[in-house]
C-alpha positions as CSV (number, residue, x, y, z in Angstrom):
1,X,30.1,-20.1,32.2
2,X,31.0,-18.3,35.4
3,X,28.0,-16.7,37.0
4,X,29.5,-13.4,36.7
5,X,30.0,-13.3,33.1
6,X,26.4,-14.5,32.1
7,X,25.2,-11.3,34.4
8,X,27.4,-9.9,31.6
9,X,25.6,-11.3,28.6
10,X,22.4,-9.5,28.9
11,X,23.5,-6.1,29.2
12,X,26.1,-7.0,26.8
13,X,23.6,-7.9,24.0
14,X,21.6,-5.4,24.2
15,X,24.7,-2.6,24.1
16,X,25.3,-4.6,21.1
17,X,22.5,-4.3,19.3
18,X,22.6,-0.7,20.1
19,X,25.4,-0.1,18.1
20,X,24.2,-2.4,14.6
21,X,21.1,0.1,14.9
22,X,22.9,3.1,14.9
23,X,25.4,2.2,12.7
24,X,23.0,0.8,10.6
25,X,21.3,4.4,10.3
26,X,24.1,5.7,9.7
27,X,25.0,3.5,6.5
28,X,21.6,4.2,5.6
29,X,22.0,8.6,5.6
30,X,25.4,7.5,4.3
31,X,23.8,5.6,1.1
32,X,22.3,8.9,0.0
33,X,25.3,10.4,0.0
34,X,26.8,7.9,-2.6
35,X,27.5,9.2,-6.3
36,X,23.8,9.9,-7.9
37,X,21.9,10.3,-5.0
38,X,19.5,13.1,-3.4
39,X,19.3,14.4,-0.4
40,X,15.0,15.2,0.0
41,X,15.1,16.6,-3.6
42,X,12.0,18.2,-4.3
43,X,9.9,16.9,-1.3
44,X,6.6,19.0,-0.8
45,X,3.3,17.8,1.4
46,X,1.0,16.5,-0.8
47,X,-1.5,16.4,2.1
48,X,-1.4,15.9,6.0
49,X,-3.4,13.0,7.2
50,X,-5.7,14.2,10.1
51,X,-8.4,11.5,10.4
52,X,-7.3,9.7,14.1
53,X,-8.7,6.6,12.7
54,X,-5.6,6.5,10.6
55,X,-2.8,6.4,14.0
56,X,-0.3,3.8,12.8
57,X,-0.1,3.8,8.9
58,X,1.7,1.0,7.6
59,X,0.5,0.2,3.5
60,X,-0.5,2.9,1.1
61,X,-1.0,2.2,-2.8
62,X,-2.0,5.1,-5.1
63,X,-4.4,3.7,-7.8
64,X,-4.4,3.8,-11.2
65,X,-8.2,3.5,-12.0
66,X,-9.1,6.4,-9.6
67,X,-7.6,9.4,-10.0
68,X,-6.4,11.8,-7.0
69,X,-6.8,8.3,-4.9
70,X,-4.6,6.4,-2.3
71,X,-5.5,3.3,-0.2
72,X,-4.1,3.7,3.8
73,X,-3.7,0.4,6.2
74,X,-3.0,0.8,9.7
75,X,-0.7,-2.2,11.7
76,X,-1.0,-4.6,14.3
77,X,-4.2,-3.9,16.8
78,X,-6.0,-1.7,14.6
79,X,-9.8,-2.1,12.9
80,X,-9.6,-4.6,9.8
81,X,-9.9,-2.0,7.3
82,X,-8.9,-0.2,4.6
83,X,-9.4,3.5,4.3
84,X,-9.5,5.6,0.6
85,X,-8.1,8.6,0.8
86,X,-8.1,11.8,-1.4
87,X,-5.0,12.6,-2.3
88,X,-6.0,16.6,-2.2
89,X,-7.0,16.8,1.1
90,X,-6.2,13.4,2.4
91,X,-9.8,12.9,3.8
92,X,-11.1,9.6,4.1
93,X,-14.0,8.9,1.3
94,X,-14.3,5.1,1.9
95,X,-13.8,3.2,4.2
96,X,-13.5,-0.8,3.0
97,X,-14.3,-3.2,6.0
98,X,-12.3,-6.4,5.9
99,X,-14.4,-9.7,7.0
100,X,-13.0,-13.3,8.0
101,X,-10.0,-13.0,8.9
102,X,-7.3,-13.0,11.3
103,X,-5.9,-9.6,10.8
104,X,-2.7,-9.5,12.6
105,X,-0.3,-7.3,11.2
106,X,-1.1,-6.3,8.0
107,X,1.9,-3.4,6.8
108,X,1.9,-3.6,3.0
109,X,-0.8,-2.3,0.5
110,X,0.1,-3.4,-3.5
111,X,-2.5,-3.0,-6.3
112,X,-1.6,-5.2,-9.4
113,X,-2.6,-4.8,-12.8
114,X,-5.9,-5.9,-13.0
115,X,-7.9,-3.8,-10.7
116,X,-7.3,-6.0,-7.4
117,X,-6.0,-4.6,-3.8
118,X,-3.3,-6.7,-1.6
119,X,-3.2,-6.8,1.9
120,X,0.0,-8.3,3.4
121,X,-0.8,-9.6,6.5
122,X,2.6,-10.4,7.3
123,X,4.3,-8.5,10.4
124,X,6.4,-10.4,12.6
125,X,7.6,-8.5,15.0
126,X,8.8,-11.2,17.6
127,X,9.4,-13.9,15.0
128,X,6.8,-16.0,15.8
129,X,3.9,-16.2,13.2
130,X,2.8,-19.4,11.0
131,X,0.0,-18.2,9.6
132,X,1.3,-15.0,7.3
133,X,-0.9,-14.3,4.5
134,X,-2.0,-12.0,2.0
135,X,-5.9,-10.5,1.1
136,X,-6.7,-10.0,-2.1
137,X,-10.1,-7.8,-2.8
138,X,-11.4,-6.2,-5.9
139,X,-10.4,-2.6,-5.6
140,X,-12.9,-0.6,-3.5
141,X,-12.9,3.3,-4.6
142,X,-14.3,5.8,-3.1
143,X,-17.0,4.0,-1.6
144,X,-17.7,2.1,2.2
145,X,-18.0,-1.7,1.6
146,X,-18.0,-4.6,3.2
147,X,-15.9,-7.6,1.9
148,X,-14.6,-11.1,2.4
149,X,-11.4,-11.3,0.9
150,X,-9.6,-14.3,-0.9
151,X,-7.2,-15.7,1.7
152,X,-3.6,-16.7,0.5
153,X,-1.7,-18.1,2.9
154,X,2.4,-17.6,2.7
155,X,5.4,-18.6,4.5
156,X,9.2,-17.9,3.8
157,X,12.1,-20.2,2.6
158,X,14.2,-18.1,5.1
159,X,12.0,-18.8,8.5
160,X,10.0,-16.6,10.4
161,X,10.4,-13.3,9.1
162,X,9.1,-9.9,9.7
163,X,7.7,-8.7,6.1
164,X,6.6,-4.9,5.9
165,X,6.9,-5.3,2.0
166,X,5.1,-6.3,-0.7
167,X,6.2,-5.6,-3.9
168,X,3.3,-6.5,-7.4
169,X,4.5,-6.1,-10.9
170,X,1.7,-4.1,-12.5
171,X,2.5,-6.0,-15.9
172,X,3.2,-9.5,-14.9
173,X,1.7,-10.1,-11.6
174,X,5.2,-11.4,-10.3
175,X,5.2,-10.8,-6.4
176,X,8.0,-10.4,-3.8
177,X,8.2,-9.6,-0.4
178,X,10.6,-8.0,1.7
179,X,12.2,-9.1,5.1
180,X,12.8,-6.5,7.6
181,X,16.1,-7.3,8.6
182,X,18.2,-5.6,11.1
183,X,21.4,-6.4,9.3
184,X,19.9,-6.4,6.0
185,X,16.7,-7.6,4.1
186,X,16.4,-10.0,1.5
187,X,13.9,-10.4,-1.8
188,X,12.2,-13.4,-1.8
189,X,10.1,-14.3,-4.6
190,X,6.8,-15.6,-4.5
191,X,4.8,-18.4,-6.8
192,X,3.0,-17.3,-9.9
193,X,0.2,-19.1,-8.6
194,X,-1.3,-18.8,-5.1
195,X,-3.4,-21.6,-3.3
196,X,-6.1,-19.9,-1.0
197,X,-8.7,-20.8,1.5
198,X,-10.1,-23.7,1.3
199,X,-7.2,-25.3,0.7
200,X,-5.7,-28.9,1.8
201,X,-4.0,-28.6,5.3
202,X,-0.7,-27.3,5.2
203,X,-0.8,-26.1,1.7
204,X,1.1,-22.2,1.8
205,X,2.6,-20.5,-1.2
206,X,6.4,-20.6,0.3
207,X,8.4,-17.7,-1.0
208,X,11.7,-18.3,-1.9
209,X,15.3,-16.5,-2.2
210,X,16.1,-14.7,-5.0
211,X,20.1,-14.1,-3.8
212,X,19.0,-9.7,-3.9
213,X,20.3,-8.2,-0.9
214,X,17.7,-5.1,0.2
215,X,18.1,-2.6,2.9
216,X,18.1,-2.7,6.7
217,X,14.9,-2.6,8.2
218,X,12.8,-2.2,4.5
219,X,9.8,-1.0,6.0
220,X,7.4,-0.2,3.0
221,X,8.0,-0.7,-1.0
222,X,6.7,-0.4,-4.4
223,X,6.9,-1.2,-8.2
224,X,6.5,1.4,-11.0
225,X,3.4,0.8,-13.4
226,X,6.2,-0.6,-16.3
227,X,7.6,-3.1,-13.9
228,X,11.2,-1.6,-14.4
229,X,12.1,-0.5,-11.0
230,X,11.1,-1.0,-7.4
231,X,11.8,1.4,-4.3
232,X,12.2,0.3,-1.3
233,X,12.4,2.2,1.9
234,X,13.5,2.2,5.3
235,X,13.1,4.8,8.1
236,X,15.6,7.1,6.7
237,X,15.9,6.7,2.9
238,X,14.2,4.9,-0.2
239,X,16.7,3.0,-2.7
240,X,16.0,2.5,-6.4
241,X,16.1,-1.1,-7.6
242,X,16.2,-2.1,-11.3
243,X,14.4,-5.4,-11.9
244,X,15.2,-7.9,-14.1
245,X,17.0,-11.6,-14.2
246,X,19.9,-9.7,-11.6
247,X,18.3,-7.2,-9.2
248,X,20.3,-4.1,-9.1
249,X,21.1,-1.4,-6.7
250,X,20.5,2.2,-8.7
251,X,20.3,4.9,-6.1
252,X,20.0,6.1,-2.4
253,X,17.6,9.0,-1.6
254,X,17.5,10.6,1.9
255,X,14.0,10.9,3.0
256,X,12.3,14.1,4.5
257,X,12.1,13.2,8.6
258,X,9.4,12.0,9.8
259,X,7.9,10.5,13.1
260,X,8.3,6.8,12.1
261,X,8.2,6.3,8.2
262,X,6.5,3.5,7.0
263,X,4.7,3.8,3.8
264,X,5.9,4.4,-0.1
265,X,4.0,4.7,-3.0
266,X,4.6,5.0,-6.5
267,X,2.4,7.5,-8.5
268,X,0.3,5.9,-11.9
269,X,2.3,8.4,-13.8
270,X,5.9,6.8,-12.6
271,X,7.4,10.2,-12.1
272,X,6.7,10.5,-8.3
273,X,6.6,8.6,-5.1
274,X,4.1,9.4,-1.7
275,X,6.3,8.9,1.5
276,X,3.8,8.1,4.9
277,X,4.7,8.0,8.3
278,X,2.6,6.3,11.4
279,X,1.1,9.2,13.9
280,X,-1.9,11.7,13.2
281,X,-1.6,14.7,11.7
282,X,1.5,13.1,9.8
283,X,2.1,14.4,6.3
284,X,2.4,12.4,3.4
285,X,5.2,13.9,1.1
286,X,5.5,13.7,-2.7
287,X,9.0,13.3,-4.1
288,X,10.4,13.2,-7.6
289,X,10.8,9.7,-8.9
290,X,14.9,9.7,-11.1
291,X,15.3,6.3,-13.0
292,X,17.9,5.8,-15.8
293,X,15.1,5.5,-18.2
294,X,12.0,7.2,-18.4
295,X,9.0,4.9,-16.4
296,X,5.7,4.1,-19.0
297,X,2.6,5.7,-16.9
298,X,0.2,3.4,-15.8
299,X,-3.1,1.9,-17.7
300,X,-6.5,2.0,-16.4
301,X,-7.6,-1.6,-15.3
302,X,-10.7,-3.2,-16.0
303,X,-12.7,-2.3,-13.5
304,X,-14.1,-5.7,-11.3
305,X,-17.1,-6.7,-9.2
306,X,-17.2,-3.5,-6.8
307,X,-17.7,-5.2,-3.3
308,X,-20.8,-5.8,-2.0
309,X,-22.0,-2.3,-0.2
310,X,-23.2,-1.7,3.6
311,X,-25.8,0.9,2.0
312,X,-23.3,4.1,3.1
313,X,-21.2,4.4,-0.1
314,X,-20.2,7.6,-1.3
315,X,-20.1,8.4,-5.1
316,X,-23.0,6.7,-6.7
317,X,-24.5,5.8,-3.1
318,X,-27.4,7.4,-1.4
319,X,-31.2,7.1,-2.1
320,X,-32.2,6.6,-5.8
321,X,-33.9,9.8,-5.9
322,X,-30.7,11.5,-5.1
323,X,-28.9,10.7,-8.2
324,X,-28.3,13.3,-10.9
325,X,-29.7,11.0,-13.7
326,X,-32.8,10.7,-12.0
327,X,-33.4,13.8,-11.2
328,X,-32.8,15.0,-14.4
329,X,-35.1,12.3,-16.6
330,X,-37.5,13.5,-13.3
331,X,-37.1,17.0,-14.5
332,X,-37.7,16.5,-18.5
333,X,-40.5,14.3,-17.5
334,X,-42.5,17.0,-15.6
335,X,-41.5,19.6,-18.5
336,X,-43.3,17.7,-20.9
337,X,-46.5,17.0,-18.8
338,X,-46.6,20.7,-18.3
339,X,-45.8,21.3,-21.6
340,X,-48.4,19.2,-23.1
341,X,-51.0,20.8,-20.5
342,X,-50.2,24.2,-21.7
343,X,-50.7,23.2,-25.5
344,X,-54.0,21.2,-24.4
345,X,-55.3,24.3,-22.7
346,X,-54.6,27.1,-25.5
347,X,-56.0,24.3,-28.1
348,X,-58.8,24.7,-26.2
349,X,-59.0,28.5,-26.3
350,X,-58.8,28.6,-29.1
């Protein structure tokens, strides 16, 4: 190649790929625009996220047992934790420590059907990662905790990818991830069954192409509680998927801006989704959820083995005396001792 020309190259390249990221954001504002769409229909704060522990939001999952509560997970360098949030005020009232393990990248959060919280540890920025997995942990609530996940390694059919979704039917248990590509993603499917740690060497639940073409650069997603739809969304706009043997495109919906959206989350009810973006002092927004047929809410799951407590819970935690049961069997306790004294004494009198 002459010399002068691969000076060339670089500069070239990266004017390049320049261009596929703006025209790519502009396809994406232009989806929304397509017949059945909405342009930030309905948006409103549902809360504003203030705690600086919570900088560079990547996963959020809205639960189904706990009413009013949402599950936050920051990205690559932070704390391994996840943080419960109160969807009033969006304060923190749990914080869930994550123990043993690598804790990379994690940018999804997924609950399933039966009461357990995913973690996909999964970010790839610079395409390099073998050792992907997701953490699976019996659903915290608003408690702290401490807890040792089940490890489930992954890898994908396609390569290194970077994967900022994770998508859990509610009723099945099927999962797929995401790739976060800048020409387009692509659903891959995982197994219905998921070695973990211990496991032999080299044994990884490989997830494989289903053929559905998703958005550029899918940076969060989520299934409704009937396993009908997904959404997936991007920096710019969440589409509407309808699952089944074909995966199908629905609708486009423009998002409200933000300072880098990351995070969707579909409501128990299936009639909203939560929108998150990294930063602090971000607002998570609550928009109308429009699929051709109604969504079936959610059902409570059976709650699991709560994990095992630092001593700083909130809810039930605290000293033993401080509980409102004791108290009050505390309370009828001393009523009757004076009770019976007073009875003794005018007995006595008398």
């Amino acid at each position: 190649m002459n010399p002068r020309h691969r000076r060339l190259l670089i500069p070239g390249l990266l004017m390049l790929l320049l261009v596929v990221v703006v025209i790519a954001s502009l396809g994406d504002r232009a989806g929304a625009a397509e017949p059945g769409a909405e342009s930030e229909a309905g948006a409103e704060v549902a809360c504003t996220v203030t705690d600086e522990r919570i900088d560079e939001q990547s996963g959020l999952a809205v639960s189904a047992a706990h009413e009013g509560l949402a599950y936050v997970v920051n990205d690559s360098g932070s704390d391994p934790a996840v943080y419960a949030l109160d969807l009033a005020t969006c304060e923190v009232v749990g914080v869930t420590v994550v123990r043993d393990v690598a804790w990379r990248d994690p940018e999804a959060l997924a609950l399933d059907g039966e009461g357990t919280l995913w973690i996909a540890d999964t970010g790839d920025n610079a395409g390099v990662r073998d050792d992907a997995a997701l953490y699976a942990l019996p659903e915290p609530g608003r408690r702290d905790s401490r807890v040792t996940p089940t490890v489930h390694p992954v890898a994908f059919e396609t390569g290194r990818e970077d994967v900022e979704t994770l998508l859990i039917d509610p009723t099945t248990g099927a999962t797929w991830v995401v790739t976060k590509g800048l020409l387009g993603g692509e659903l891959l499917a995982l197994p219905d069954e998921l070695p973990q740690d211990p496991r032999p060497e080299g044994t990884v639940s490989t997830a494989t192409s289903t053929g559905a073409s998703m958005p550029i650069l899918a940076t969060d997603g989520a299934v409704t509680p009937d396993g009908r739809y997904a959404v997936v969304r991007t920096y710019l706009a969440m589409h509407l998927y309808e699952l089944g043997e074909e995966v199908t495109k629905v609708s486009s919906t423009t998002l409200p801006p933000q300072e880098q959206g990351e995070t969707i989350a579909v409501d128990p009810s299936g009639t909203s989704v939560l929108v998150g973006s990294e930063g602090v002092g971000q607002p998570l927004y609550r928009l109308p959820l429009v699929t051709p047929e109604p969504v079936e809410p959610a059902l409570a799951p059976e709650p699991q083995a709560a994990p095992a407590s630092d001593g700083s819970a909130s809810g039930e935690s605290g000293s033993w005396w401080e509980r409102p049961v004791v108290l009050a069997g505390l309370a009828g306790g001393v009523t009757i001792i004076l009770a019976g004294a007073l009875v003794a004494r005018a007995r006595r009198r008398g």
